[in-house]
Every structure is written in structure tokens, then in C-alpha cells.
C-alpha positions in Angstrom: -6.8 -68.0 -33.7 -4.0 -70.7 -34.1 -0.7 -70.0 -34.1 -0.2 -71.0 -37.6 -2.8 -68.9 -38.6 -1.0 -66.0 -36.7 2.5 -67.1 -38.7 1.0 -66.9 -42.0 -0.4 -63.5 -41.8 2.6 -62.3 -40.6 4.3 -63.8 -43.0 1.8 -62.3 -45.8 1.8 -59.1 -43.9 6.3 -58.8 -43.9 6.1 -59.7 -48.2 3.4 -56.8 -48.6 5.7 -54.8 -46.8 9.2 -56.2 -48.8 7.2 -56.6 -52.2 6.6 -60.2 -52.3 9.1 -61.8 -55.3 9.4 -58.6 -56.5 13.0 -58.4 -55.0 14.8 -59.3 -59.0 13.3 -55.8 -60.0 15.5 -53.0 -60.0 14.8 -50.8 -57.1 14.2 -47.4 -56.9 14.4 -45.5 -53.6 11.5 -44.4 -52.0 10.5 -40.5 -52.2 12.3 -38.0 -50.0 8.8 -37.1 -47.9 8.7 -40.7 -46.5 12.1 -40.6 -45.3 12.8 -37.3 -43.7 9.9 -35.2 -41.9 9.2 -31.6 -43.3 10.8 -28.9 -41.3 8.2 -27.2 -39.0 7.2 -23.7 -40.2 8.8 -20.9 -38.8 5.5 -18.5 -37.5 6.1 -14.9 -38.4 7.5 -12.8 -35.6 7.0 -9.2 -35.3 10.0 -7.4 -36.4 12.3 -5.2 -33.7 15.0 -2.5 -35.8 18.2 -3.9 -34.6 18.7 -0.7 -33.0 16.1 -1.0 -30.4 16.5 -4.7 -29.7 18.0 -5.4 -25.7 19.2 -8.4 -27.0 21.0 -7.7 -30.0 23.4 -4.4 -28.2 26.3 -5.0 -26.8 27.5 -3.4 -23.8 29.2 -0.7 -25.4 25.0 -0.1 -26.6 26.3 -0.7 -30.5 23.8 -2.8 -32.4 25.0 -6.1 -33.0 23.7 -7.9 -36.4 21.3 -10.6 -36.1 22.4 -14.3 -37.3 21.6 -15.7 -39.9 19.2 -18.2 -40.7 21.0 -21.2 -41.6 18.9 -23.1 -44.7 18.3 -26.9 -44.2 21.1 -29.6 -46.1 20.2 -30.9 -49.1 19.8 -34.8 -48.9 22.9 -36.3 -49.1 23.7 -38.9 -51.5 25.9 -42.0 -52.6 27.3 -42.8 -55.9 24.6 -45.4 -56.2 21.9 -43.5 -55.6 21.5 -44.1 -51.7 20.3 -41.8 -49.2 23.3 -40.8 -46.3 21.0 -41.0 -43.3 22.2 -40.8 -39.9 21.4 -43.9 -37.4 18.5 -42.0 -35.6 16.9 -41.5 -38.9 17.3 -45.0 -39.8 16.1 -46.2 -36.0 13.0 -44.5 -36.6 12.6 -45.8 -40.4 13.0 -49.4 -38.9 10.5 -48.4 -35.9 8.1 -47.0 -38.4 7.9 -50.4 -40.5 7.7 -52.5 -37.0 4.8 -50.5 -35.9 2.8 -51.6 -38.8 3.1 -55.7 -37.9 -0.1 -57.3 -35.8 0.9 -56.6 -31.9 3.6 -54.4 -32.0 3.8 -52.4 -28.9 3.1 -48.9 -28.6 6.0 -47.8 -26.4 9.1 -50.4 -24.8 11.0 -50.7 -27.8 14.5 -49.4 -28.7 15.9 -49.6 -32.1 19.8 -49.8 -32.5 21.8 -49.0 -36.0 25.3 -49.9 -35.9 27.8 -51.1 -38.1 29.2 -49.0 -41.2 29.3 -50.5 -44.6 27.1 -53.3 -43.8 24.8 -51.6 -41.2 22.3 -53.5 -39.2 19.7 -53.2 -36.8 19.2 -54.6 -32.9 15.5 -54.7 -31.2 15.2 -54.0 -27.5 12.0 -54.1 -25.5 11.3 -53.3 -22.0 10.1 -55.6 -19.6 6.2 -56.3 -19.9 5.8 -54.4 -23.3 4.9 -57.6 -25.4 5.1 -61.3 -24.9 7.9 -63.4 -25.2 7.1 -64.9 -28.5 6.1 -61.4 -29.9 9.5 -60.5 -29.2 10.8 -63.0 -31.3 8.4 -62.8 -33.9 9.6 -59.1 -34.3 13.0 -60.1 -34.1 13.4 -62.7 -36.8 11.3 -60.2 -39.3 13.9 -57.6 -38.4 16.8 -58.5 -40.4 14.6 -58.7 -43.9 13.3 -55.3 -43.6 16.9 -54.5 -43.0 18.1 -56.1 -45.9 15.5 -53.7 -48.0 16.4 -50.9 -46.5 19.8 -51.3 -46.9 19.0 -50.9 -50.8 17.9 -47.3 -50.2 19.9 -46.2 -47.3 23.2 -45.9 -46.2 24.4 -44.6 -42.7 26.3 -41.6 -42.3 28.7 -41.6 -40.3 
């Protein structure tokens, strides 16, 4: 396959991914299942009386009350309707995307969110995890998929 051949479908394959010309349409952020992974289930545990748990007595062999169980935040959001995310989340929103473009390595690459206001993303790869003009393939469609998430997302500091 040439690489032109290789260039345009990557370049069809980044628009399906950033909605083509779409980009005039008001935007509407994506649901919260696609940003934030459900919390694992919590499997049920046989229950000890307080009295008779070792770990919840004191030395003095009073009972000591149990913690509580501290419910998950609620999404956090802007004014404008954008998700507060911190930059791991984003990292691995940014990673997610990247993994579906033709060649993209498996393992060897390290996402970095900086910035505030105006966040961005840097790609890192480790030696021998793609080829030299993968790389840069990967790197020049980085800052468009950043520029749509940026629409949805804002990071938390």
C-alpha cells in the first residue's frame, strides 16, 4: 500500500473520529458512561457485630464504630456545560481515541495533559514501540482530537 493511500485513510479515519464538517454544529458533550468507568461492585461480605470484630476494639476492648462508606462525587461541571476531569482521565480519553488509528501500538506510549485554561496534550513512545513515521503520524493528529475534546472537557486542577 502506498503511502498516500495510508495518508488518506488516516485522514478519513481522524474526520470519522472529529465528525467530518460537522464542527459549525453545536456540540453536545458525550454521555457520562464513555467518560468515566463504572465503579466496581462492592461483593457482599458476611457481616461481624461490631462487638465481636478484633479489628474494630480498641485496646481498652470497647467497640469502635465502623467507617463509613464514602458515596462516589457527582460529575463535576462548568458553567458551560463542561466536564471537570482530572489529567489522568483526560490521558486516558486521549489514549483511548489514539488506540483506534491504523498501527497504533499496544503498549510504549505515554500521554501528558498539562496546561490549565487552554490544556493540551504531549505523545511519548518508548524506543522500538512504532516506527519513526508512525510517531509522527500520531503526533500531528494529536492536536485535532485535542481541540474536540477541549469542547467537552476541562481539566481540574
Amino acid at each position: 500500500m502506498s503511502d498516500d493511500a495510508k495518508d488518506a485513510g488516516l485522514v478519513a479515519m481522524i474526520s470519522s473520529i472529529l465528525g467530518g464538517n460537522k464542527r459549525a454544529e453545536p456540540a453536545s458533550p458525550p454521555p457520562l458512561a464513555d467518560v468515566a468507568p463504572a465503579a466496581a461492585p462492592v461483593p457482599d461480605v458476611a457481616q461481624i457485630p461490631e462487638a465481636e470484630s478484633p479489628k474494630l476494639q480498641d485496646a481498652s476492648g470497647d467497640a469502635v464504630s465502623a467507617p463509613k462508606a464514602v458515596a462516589p462525587a457527582a460529575q463535576s461541571l462548568t458553567p458551560d456545560g463542561k466536564r471537570l476531569l482530572p489529567a489522568e482521565a483526560i490521558a486516558e480519553l486521549v489514549l483511548g481515541e489514539l488506540r483506534k488509528l491504523e498501527d497504533f501500538p499496544a503498549s510504549g506510549v505515554s500521554v501528558t495533559v498539562y496546561g490549565y485554561r487552554n490544556w493540551n496534550a504531549m505523545l511519548t513512545f518508548a524506543p522500538f514501540s512504532t516506527s519513526f513515521q508512525n510517531a509522527t503520524r500520531f503526533r500531528q493528529a494529536l492536536p485535532d482530537l485535542v481541540l474536540k475534546l477541549r469542547r467537552f472537557v476541562e481539566l481540574e486542577i
